[in-house]
N, C-alpha and C positions, 0 to 999 in steps of 0.2 A: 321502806327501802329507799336510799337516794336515788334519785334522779341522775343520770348519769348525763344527761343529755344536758340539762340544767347547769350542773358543775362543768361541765363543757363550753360552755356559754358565758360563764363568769371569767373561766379562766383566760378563755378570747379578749374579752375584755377586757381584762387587768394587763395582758400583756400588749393591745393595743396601745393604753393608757400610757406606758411607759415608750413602747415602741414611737408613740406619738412627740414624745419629751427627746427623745437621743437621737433621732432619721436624720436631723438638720443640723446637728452640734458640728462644730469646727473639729476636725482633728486634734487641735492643741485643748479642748475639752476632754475628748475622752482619754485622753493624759494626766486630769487631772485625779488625784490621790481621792479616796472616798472613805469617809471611817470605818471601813477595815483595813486593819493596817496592810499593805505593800499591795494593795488593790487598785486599780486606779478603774475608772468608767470601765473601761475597755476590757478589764478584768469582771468586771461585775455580767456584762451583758455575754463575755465567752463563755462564764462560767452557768451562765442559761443554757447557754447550748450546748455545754459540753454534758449538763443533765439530762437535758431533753435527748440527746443521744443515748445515752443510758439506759433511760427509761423505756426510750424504742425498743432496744435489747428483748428487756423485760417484758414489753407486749406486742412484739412481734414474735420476735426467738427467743423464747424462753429456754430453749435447749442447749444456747449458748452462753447463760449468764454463768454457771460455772466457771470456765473458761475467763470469762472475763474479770469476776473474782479472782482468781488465780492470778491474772496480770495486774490488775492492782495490787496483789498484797507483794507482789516481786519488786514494785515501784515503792513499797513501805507507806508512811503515816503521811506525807505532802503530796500523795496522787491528785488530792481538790487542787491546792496550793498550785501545785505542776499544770492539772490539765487546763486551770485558767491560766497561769500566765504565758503557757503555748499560747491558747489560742488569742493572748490579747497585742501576740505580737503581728498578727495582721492588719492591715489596714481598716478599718471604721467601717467602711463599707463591705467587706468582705467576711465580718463580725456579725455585723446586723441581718445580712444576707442568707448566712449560716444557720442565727437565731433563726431568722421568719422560718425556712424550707423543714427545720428540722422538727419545729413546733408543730406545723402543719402536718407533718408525717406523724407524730406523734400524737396529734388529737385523732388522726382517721384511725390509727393502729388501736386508739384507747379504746372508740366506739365500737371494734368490731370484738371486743375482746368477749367469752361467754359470760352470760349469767354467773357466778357462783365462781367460777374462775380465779384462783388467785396468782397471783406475780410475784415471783422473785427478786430480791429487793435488799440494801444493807443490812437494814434491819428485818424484823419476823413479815413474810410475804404479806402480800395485801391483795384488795379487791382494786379493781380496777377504777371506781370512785373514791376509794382513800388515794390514790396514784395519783387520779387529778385533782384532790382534793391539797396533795402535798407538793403538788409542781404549784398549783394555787396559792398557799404558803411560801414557797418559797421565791417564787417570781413575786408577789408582795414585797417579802422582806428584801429582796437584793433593789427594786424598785425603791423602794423606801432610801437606801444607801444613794442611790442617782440622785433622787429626790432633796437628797438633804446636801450633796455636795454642791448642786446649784443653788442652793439656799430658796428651792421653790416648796412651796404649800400644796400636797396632795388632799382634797377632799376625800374623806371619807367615805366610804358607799355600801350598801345592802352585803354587797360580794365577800363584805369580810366578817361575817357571820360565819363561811367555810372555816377559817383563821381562827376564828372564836373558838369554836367548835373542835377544831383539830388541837388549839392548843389542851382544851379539858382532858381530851382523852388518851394528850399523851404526858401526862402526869405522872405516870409510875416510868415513865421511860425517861423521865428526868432523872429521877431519885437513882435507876439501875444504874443511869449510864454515870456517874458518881459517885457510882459504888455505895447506895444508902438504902435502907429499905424502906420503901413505901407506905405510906401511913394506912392503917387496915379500913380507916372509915376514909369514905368517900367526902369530899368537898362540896360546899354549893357555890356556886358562880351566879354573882347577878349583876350583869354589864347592862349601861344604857347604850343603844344601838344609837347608827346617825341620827337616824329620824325621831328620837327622844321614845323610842318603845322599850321593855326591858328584852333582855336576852338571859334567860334561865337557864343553867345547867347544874343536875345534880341534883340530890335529894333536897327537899324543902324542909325537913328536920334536922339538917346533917349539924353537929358540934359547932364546926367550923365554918366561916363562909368570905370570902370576898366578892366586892362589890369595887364599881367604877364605870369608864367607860368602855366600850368595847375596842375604841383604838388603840387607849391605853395596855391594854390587856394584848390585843395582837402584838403591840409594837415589845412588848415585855418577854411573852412566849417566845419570839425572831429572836432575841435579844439586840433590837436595835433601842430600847431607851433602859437606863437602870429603872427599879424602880422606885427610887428618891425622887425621880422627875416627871413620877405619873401622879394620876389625883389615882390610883390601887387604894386601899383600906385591906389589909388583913385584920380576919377579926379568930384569931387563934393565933398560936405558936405555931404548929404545923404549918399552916397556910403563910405564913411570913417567911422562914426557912424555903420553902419553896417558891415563891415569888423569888430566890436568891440564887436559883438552879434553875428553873423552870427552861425548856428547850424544846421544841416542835418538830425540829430539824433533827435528822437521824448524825449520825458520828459525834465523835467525843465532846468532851464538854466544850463549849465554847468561849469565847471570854469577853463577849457582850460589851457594853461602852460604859463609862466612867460616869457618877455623879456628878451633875451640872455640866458635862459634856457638851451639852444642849441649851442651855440657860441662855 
């Protein structure tokens, strides 16, 4: 069983890591556009909060996510689109603020949440560790986004083993959300972690198998690099097709950055 307390810990972290990059930026930084298009910092770091919100919802009041569903779907297909650029029309400091207060309520909410318990959620409910496990994910990936518009170098670290992990197991939910059926045999995954260990997932006999390294592989499942600009190896048809969908992040498909994007 995960460790919930653990995943709790990681996620503190990743979001310090970033929180530590954006506290001191100029206003005319978090204006600057970031590769997602019509995004700018300001967008990147509201749309933290305006999940973290969300997810409150979902373990705190889970009696009210109905409801809240319903107001979404009245807002149609740009509610993400929308709820970030409300919130990035606030001031820098009044963003970040939002972030920290919202984050913090939402890790005591996650901790208190029961055993066995699951939460309502875009996609099929979850446990309370896949919750943090996918705020982990995604505070990553939008992280990652800051990270590359300053043109600065994140290190690598343990933390994104969660990332690893969450991207394998949502491999049929790539295929769904694309309208494709899901290959019946499982995959093997074998990522070199930071510290040069491997990272295994999936059967050791499976057909098919990719191999690389693990940042490669997070930064792929986020769809923050194509995969022409990772060292990925698919070693099957299926597995190559999917490296070409692959998506971690719940709603429709994404459209991920361009070969050589990055070069």
């Amino acid at each position: 069983m995960a460790d919930l307390g653990v995943i709790l810990g990681d996620l503190d972290a990743e979001t310090r890591t970033i929180d530590d990059v954006v506290a001191n930026l100029p206003a005319s930084d978090w204006a600057r556009a970031t590769p997602a298009e019509g995004w700018t910092i300001a967008h990147q770091i509201a749309h933290l909060a305006w999940t973290d919100r969300k997810a409150l919802i979902a373990a705190a009041h889970p009696e009210d996510w109905q409801a809240e569903v319903e107001e979404l779907l009245k807002a149609g297909e740009t509610y993400v689109d929308d709820g970030a650029a409300a919130g990035a029309e606030r001031p820098p400091r009044e963003i970040l603020e939002d972030w920290r207060s919202g984050r913090a309520a939402l890790a005591e909410a996650l901790a208190a949440v029961p055993d066995g318990q699951k939460l309502p959620w875009y996609g099929p409910p979850m446990s309370a560790a896949s919750m943090v496990t996918a705020r982990m994910m995604e505070t990553w990936a939008h992280g990652q986004d800051v990270f590359d518009t300053l043109g600065l170098t994140r290190e690598p670290t343990a933390r994104i083993w969660h990332i690893a992990r969450f991207g394998t197991r949502t491999r049929d939910f790539a295929y769904l959300t694309n309208s494709l059926a899901p290959p019946a045999e499982e995959f093997r995954v074998e990522l070199t972690a930071p510290d040069g260990s491997t990272w295994a997932f999936g059967p050791e006999d499976a057909e098919q198998k990719l191999t690389g390294t693990a940042l490669d592989f997070c930064l792929v499942v986020t769809q923050r690099r194509h995969p022409a600009d990772t060292d990925l190896v698919a070693h099957g048809s299926d597995v190559e097709e999917w490296l070409t969908i692959a998506q971690a992040f719940a709603g429709p498909p994404g459209n991920g950055r361009q070969a050589g994007q990055f070069a």
